[in-house]
SESE-275263 format. One record per atom (N, C-alpha, C): residue in three letters; chain; atom name; y, z, x negated. Coordinates in Angstrom, 2 decimals. Layout:
N
{logu 'ALA'; 'A'; 'CA'; {Y; Z; X}}
...
END
This chain:
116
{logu 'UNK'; 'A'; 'N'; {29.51; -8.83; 11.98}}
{logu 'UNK'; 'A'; 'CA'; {28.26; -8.57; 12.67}}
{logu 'UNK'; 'A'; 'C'; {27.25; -9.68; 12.34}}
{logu 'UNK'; 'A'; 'N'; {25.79; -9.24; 12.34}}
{logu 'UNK'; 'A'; 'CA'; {24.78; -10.45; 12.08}}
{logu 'UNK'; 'A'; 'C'; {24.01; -10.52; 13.03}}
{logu 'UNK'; 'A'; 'N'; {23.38; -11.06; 13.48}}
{logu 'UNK'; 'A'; 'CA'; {22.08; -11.08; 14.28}}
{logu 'UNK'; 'A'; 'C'; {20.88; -11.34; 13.54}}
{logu 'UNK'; 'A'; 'N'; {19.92; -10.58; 13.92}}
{logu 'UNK'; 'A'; 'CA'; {18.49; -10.17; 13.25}}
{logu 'UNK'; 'A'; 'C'; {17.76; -10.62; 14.32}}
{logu 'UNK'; 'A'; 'N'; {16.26; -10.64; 14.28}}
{logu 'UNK'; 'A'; 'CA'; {15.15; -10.70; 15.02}}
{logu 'UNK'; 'A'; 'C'; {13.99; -9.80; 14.39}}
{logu 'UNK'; 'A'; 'N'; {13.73; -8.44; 14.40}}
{logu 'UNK'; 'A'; 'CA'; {12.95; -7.79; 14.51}}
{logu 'UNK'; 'A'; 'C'; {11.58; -7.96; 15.02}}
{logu 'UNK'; 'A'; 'N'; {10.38; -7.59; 14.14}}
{logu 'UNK'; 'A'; 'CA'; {9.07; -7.22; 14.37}}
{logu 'UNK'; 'A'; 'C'; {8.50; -6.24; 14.25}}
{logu 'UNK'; 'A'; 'N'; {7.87; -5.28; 15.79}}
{logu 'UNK'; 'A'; 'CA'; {7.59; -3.84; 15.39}}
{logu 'UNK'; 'A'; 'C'; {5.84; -4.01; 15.54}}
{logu 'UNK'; 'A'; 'N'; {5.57; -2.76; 14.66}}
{logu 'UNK'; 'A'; 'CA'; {3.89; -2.21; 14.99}}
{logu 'UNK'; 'A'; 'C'; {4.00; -1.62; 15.95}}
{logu 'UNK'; 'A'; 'N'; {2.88; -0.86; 16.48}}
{logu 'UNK'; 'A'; 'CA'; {2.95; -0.02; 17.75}}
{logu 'UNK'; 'A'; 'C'; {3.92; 1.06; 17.46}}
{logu 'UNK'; 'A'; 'N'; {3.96; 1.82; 15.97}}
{logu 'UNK'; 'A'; 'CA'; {4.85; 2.98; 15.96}}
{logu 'UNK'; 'A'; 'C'; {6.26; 2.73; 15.64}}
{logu 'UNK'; 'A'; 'N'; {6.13; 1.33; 15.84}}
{logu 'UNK'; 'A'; 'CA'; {7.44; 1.14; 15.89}}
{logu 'UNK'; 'A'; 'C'; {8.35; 0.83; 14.24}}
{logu 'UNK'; 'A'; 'N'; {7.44; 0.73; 13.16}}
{logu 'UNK'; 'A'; 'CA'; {7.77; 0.71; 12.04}}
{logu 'UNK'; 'A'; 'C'; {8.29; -0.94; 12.08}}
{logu 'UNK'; 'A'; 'N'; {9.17; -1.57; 11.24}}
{logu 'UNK'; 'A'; 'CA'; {9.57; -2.67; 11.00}}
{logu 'UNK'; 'A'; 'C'; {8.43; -3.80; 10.11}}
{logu 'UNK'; 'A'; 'N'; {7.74; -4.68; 10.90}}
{logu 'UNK'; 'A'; 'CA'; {6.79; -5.41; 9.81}}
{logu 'UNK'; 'A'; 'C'; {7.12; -6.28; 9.31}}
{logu 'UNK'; 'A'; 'N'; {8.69; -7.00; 10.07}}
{logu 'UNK'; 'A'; 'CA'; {8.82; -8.30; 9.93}}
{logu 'UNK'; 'A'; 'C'; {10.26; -8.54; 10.06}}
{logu 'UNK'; 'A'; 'N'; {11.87; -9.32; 9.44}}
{logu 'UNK'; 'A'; 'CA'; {13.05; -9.57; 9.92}}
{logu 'UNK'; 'A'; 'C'; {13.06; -10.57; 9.44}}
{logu 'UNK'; 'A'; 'N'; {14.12; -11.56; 10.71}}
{logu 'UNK'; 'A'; 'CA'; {14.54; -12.74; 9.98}}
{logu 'UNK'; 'A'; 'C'; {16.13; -13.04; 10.90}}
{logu 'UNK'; 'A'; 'N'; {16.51; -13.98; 10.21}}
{logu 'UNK'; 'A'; 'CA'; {17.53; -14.17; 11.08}}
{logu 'UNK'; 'A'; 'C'; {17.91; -15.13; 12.08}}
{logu 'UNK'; 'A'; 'N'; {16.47; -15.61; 12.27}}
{logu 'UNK'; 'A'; 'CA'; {15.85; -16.78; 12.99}}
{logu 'UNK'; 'A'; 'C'; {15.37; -16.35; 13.98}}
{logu 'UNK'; 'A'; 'N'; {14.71; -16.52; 15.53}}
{logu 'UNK'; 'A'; 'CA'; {13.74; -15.78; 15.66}}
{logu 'UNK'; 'A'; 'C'; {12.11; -16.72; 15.58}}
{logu 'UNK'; 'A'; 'N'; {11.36; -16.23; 15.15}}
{logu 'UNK'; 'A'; 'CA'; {10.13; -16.51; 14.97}}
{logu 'UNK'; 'A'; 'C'; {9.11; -16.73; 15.79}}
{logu 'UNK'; 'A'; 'N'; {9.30; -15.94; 16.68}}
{logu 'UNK'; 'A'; 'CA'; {8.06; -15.75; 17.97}}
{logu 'UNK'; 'A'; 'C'; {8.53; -14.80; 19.04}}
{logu 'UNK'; 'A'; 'N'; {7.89; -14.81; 20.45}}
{logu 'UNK'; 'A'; 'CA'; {8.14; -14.03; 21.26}}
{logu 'UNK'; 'A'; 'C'; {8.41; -12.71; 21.47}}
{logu 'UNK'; 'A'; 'N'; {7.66; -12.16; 20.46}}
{logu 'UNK'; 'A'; 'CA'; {7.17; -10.57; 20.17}}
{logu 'UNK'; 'A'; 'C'; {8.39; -9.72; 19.72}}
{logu 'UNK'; 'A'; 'N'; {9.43; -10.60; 18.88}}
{logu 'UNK'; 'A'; 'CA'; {10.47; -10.51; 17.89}}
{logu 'UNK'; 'A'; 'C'; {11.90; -9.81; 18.86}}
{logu 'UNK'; 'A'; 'N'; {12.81; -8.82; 18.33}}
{logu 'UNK'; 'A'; 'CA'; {13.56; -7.91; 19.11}}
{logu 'UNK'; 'A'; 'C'; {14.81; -8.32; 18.71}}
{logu 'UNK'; 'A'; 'N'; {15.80; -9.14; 19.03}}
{logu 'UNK'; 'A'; 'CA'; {17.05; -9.25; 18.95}}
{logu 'UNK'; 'A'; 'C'; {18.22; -8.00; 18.75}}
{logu 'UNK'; 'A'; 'N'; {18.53; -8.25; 17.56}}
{logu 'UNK'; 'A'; 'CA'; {19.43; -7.39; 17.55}}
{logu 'UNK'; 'A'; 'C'; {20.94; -7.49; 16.80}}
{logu 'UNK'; 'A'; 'N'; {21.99; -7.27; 17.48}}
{logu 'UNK'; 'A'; 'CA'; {23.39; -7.13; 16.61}}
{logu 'UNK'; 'A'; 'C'; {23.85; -6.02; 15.86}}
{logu 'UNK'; 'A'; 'N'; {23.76; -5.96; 14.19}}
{logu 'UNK'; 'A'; 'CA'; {24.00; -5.25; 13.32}}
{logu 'UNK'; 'A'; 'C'; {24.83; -5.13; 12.42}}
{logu 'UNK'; 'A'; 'N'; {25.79; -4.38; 11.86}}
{logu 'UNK'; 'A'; 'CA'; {26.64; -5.16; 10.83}}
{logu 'UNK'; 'A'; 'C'; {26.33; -5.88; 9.88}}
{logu 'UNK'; 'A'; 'N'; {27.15; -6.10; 9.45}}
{logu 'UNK'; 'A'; 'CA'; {26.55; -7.01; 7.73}}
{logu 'UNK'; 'A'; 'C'; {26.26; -6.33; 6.78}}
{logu 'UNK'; 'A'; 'N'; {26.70; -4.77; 6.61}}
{logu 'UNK'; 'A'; 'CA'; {26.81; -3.63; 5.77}}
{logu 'UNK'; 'A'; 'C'; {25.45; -2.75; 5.81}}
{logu 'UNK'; 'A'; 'N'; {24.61; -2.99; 7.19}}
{logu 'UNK'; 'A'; 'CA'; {23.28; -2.27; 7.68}}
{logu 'UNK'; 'A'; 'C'; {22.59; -2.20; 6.30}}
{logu 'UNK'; 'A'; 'N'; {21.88; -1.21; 6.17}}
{logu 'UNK'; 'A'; 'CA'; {20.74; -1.24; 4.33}}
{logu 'UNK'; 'A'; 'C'; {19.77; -1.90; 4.81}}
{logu 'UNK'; 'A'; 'N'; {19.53; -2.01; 5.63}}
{logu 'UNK'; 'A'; 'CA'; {18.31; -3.70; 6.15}}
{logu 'UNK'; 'A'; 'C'; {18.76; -4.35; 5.11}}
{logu 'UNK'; 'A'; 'N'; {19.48; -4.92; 5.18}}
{logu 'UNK'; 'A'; 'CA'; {20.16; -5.97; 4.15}}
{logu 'UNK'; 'A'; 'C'; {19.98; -5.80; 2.59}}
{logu 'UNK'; 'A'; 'N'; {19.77; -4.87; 2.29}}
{logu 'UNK'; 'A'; 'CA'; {19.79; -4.23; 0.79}}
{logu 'UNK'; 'A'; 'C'; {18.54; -3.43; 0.51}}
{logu 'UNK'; 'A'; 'N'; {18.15; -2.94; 1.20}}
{logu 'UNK'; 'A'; 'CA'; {16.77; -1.62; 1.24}}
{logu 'UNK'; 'A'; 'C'; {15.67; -2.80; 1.61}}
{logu 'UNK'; 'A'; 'N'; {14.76; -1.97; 1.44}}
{logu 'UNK'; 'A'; 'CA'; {12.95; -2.53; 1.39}}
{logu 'UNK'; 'A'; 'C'; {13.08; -2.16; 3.17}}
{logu 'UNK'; 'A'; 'N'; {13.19; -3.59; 3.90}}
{logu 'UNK'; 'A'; 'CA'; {12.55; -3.29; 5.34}}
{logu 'UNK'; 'A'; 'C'; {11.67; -2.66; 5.65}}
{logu 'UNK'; 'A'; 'N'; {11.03; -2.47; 5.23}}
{logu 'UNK'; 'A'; 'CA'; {9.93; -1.68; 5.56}}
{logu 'UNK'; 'A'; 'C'; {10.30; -0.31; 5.46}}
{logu 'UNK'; 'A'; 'N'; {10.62; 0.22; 5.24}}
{logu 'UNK'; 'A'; 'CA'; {11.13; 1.65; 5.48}}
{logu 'UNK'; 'A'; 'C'; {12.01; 1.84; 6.79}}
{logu 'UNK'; 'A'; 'N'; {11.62; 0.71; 7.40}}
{logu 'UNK'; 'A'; 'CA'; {13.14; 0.89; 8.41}}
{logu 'UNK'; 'A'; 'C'; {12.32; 1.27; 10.24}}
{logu 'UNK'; 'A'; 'N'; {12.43; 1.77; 10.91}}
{logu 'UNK'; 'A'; 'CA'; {11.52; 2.19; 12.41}}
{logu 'UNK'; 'A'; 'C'; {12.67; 2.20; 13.09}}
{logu 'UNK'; 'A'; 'N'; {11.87; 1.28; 14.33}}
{logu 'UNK'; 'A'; 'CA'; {12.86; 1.58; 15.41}}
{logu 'UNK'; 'A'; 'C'; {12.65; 2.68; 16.35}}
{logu 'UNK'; 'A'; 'N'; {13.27; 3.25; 16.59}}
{logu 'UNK'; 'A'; 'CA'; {13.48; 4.67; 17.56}}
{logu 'UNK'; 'A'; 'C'; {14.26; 4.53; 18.46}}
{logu 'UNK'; 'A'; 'N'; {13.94; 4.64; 20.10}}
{logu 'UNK'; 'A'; 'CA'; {14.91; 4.06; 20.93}}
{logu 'UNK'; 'A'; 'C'; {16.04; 3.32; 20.85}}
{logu 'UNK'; 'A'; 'N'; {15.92; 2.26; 20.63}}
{logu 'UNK'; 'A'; 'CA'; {16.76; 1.35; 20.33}}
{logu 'UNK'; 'A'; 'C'; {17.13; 1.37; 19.01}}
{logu 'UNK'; 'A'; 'N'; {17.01; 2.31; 18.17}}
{logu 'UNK'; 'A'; 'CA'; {18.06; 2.47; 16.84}}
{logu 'UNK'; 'A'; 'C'; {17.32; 1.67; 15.59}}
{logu 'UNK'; 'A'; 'N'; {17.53; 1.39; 14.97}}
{logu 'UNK'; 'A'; 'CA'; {16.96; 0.77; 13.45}}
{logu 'UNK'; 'A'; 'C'; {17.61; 1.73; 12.80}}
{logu 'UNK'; 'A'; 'N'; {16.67; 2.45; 12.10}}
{logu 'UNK'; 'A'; 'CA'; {17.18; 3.51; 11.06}}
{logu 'UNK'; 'A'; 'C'; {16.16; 3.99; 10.06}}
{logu 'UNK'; 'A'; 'N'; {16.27; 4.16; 8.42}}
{logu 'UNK'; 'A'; 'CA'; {15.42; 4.10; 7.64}}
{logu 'UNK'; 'A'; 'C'; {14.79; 5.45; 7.77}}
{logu 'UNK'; 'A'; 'N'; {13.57; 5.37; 7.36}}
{logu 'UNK'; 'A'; 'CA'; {12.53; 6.72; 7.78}}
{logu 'UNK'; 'A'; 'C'; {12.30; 7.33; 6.40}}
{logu 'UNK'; 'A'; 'N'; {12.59; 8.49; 6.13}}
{logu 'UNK'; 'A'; 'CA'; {11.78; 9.09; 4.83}}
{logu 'UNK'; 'A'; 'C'; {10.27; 8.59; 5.06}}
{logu 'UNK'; 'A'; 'N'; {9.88; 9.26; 6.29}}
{logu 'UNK'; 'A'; 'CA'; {8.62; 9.46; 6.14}}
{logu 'UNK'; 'A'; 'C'; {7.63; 7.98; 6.03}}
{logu 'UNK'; 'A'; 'N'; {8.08; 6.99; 6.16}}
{logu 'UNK'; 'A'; 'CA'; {7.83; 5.41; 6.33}}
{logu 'UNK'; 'A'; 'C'; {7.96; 5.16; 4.43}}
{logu 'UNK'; 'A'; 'N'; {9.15; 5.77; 4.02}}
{logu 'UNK'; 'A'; 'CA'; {9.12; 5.65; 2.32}}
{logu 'UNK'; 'A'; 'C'; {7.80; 6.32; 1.81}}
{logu 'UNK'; 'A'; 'N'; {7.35; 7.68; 2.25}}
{logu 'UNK'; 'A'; 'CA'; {6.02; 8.49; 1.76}}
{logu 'UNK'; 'A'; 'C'; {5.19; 8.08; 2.32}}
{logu 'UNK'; 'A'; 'N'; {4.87; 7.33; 2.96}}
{logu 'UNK'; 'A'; 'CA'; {3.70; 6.51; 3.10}}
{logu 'UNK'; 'A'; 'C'; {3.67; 5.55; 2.56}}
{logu 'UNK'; 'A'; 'N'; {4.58; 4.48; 2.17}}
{logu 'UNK'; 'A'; 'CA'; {4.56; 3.28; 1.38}}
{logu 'UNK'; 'A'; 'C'; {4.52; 3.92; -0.31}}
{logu 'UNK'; 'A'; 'N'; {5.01; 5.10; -0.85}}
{logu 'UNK'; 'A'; 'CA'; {4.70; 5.49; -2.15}}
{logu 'UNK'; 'A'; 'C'; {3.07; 6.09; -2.41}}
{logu 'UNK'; 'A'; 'N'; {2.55; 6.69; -1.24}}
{logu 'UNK'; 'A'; 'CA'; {1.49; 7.56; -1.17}}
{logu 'UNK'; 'A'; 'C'; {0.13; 6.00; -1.20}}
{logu 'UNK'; 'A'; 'N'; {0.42; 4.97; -0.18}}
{logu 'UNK'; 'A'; 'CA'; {-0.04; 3.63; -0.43}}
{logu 'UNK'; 'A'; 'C'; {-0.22; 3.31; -1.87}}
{logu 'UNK'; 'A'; 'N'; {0.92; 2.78; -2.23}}
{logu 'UNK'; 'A'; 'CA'; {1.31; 2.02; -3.19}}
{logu 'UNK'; 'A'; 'C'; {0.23; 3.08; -4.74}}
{logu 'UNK'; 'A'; 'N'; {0.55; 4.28; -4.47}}
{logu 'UNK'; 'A'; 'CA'; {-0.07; 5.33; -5.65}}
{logu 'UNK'; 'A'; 'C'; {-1.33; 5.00; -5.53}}
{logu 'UNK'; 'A'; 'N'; {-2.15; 4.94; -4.31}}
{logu 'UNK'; 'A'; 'CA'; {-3.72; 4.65; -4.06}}
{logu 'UNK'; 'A'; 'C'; {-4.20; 3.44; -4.37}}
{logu 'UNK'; 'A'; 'N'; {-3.26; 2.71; -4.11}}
{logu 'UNK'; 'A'; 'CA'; {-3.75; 1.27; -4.54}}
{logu 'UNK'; 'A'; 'C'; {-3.56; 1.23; -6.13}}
{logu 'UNK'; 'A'; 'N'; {-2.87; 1.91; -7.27}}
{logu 'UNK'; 'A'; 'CA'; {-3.13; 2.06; -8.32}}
{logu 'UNK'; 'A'; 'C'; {-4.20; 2.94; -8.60}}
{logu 'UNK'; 'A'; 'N'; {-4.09; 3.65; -8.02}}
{logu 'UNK'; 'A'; 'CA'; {-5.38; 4.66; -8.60}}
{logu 'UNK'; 'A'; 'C'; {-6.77; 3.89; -8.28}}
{logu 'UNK'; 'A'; 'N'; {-6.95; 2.87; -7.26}}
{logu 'UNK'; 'A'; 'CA'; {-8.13; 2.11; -7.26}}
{logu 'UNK'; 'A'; 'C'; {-8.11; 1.27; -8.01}}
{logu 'UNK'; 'A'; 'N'; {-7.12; 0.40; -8.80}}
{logu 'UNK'; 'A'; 'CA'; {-7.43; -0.57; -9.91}}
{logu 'UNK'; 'A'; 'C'; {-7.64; 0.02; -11.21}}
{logu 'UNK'; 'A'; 'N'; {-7.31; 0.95; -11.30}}
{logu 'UNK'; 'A'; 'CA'; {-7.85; 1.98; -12.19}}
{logu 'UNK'; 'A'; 'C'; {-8.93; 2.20; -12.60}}
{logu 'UNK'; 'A'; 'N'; {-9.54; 3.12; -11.24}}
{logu 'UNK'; 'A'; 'CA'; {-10.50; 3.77; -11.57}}
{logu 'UNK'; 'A'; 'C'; {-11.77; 2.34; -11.61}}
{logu 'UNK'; 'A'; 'N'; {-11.53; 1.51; -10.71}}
{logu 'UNK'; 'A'; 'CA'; {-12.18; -0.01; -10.75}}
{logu 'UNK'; 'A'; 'C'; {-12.59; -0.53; -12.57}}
{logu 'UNK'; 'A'; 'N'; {-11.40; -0.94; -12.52}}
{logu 'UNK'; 'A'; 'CA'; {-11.01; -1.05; -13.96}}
{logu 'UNK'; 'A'; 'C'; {-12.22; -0.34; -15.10}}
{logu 'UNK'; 'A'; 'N'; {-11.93; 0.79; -15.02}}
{logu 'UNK'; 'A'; 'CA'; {-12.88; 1.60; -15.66}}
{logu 'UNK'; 'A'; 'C'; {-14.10; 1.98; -15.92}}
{logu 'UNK'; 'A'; 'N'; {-14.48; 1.31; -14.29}}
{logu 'UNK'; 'A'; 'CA'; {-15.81; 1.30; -14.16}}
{logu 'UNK'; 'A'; 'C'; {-16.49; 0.11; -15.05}}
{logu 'UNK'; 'A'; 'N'; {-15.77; -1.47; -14.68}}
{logu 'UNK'; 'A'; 'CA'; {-15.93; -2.46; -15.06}}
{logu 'UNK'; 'A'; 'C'; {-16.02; -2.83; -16.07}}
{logu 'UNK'; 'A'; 'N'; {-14.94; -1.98; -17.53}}
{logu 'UNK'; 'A'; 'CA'; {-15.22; -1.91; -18.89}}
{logu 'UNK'; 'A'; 'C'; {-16.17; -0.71; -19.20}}
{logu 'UNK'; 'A'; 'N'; {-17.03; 0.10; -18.48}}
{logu 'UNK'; 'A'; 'CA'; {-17.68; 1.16; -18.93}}
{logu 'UNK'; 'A'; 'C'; {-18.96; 0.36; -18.49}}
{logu 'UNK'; 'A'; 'N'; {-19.35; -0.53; -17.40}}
{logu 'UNK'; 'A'; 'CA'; {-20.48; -1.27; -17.15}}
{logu 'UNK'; 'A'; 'C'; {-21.81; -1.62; -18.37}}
{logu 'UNK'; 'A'; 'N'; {-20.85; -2.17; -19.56}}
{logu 'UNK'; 'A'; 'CA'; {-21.64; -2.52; -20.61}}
{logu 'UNK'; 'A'; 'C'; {-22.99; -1.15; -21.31}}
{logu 'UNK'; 'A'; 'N'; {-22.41; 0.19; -20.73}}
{logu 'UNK'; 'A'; 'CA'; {-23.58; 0.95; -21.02}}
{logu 'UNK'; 'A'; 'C'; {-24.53; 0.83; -20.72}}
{logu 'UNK'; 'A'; 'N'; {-24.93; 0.61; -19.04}}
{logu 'UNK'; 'A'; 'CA'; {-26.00; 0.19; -18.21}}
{logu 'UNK'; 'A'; 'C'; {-26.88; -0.90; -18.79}}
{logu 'UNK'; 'A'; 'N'; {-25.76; -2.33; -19.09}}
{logu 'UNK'; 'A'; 'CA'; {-26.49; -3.24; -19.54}}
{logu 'UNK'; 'A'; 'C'; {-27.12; -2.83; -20.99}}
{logu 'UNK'; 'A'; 'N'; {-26.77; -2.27; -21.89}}
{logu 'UNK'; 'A'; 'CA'; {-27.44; -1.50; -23.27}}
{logu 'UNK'; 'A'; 'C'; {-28.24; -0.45; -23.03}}
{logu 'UNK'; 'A'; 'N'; {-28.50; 0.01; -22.01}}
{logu 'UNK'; 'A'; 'CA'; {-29.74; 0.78; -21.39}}
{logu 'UNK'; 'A'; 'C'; {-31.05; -0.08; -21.31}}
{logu 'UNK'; 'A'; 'N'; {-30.65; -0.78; -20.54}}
{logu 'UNK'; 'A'; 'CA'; {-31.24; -1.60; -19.86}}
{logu 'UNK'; 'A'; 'C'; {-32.26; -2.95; -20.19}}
{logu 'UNK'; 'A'; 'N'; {-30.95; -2.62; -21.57}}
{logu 'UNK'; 'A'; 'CA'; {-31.52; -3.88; -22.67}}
{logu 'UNK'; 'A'; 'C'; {-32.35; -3.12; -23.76}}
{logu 'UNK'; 'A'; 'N'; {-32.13; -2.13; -24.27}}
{logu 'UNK'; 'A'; 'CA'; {-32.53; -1.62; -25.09}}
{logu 'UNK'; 'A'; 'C'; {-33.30; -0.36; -25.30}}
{logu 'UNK'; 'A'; 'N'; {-32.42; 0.18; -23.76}}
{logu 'UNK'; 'A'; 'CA'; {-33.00; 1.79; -23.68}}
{logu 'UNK'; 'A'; 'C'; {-32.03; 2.74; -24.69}}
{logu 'UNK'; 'A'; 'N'; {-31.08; 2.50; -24.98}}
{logu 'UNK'; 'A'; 'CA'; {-30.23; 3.23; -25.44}}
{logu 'UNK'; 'A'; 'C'; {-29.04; 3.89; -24.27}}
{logu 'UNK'; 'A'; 'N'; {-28.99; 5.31; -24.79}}
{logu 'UNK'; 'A'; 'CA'; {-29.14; 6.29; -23.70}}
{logu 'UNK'; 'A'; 'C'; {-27.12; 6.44; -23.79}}
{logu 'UNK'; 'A'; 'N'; {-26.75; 6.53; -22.15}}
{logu 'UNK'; 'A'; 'CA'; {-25.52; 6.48; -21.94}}
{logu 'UNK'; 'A'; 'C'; {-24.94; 7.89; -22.03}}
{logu 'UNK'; 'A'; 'N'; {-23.53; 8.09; -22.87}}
{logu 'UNK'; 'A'; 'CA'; {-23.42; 9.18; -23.43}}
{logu 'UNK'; 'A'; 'C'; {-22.85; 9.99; -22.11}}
{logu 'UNK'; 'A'; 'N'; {-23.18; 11.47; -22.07}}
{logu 'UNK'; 'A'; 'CA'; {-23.02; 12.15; -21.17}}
{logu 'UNK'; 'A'; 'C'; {-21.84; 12.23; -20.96}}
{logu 'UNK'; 'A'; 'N'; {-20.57; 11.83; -21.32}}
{logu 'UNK'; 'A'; 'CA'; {-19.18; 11.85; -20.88}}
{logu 'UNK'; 'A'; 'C'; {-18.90; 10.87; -20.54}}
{logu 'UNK'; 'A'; 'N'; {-19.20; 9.70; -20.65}}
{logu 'UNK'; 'A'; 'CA'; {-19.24; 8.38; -19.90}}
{logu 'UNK'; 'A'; 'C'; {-19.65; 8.56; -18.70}}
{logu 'UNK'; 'A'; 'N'; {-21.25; 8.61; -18.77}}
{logu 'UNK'; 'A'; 'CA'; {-21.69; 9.26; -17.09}}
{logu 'UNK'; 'A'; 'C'; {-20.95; 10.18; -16.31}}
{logu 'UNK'; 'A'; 'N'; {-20.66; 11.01; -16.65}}
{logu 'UNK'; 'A'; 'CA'; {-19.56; 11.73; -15.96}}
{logu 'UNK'; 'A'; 'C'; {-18.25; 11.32; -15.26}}
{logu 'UNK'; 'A'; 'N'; {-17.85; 10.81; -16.30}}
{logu 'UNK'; 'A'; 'CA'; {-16.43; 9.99; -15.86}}
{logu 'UNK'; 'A'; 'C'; {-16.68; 9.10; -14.71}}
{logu 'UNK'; 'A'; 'N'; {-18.16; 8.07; -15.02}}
{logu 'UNK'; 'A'; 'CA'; {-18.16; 7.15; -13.63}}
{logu 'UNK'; 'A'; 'C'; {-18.60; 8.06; -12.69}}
{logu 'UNK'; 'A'; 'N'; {-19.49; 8.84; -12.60}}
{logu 'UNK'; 'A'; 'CA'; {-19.37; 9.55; -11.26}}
{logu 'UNK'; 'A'; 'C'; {-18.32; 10.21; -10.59}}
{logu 'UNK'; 'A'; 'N'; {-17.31; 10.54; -11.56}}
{logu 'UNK'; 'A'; 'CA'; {-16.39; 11.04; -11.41}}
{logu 'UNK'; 'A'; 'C'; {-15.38; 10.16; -10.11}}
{logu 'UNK'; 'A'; 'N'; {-15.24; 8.69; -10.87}}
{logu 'UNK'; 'A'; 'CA'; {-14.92; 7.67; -10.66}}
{logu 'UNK'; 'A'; 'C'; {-15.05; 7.26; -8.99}}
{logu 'UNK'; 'A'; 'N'; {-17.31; 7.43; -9.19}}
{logu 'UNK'; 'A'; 'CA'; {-17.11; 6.75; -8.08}}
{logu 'UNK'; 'A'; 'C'; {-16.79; 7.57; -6.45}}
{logu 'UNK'; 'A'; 'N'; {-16.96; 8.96; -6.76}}
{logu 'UNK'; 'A'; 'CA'; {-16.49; 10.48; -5.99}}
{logu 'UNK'; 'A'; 'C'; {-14.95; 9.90; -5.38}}
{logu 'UNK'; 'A'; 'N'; {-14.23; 9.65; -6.38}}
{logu 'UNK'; 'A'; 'CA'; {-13.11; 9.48; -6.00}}
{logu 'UNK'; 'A'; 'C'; {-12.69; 8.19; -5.30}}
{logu 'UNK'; 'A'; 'N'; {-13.40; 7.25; -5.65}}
{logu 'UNK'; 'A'; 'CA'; {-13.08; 5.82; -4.78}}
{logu 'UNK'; 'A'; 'C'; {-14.07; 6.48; -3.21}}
{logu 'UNK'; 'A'; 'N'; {-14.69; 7.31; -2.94}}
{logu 'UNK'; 'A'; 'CA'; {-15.24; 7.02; -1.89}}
{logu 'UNK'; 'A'; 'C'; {-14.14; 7.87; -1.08}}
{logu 'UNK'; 'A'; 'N'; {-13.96; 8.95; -1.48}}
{logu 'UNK'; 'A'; 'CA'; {-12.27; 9.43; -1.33}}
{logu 'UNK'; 'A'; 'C'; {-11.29; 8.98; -0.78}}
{logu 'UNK'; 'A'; 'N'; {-11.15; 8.15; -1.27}}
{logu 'UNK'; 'A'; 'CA'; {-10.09; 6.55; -1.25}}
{logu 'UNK'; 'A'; 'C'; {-10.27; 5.91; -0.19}}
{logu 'UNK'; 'A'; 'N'; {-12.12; 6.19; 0.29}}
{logu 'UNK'; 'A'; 'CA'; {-11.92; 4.75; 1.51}}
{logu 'UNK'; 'A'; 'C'; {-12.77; 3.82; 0.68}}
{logu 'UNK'; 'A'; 'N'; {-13.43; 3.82; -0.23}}
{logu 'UNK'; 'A'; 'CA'; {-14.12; 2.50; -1.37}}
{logu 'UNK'; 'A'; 'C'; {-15.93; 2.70; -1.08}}
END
């Protein structure tokens, strides 16, 4: 058996373990040594009346996360090396090709999407 000290959000998802305890807030608990706490990404793990048990749905939100936060360095990204048209407009008056423009609007449609 081990002893843990647990940190929950309001829904109860796992934010925080140690085997110390840390602060007041923190939930004592006796677990085996074998628990997938131990081996698995804590964070997938919610407590539910008393239980520590891993959540699919805690995994599809941390993949559905994790996907958005790529798709914003991305589309970022893209914007940031496509920038130099503006400045050659701007400088010169040479005209930004209509599939470029597209793409950043495209771009920025979708970061607002996002939350950006």
């Amino acid at each position: 058996m081990a002893k843990i000290f647990i940190e929950t959000n309001a829904e109860g998802e796992v934010i925080s373990w140690a085997t110390s305890r840390g602060n007041d807030a923190e939930i004592e608990f006796e677990i085996e040594d074998t628990h997938p706490i131990f081996s698995g990404n804590p964070f997938h793990f919610k407590l539910t009346n008393g239980v520590l048990a891993d959540s699919e749905e805690l995994r599809t939100k941390i993949r559905e996360r994790r996907s958005n936060q790529r798709e914003i360095l991305e589309l970022k990204s893209f914007l940031a090396e496509t920038d130099f048209y503006f400045i050659r407009r701007l400088d010169d008056n040479t005209p930004i090709p209509a599939d470029i423009q597209a793409k950043r609007n495209q771009a920025r449609a979708r970061l607002k999407q996002l939350g950006l």
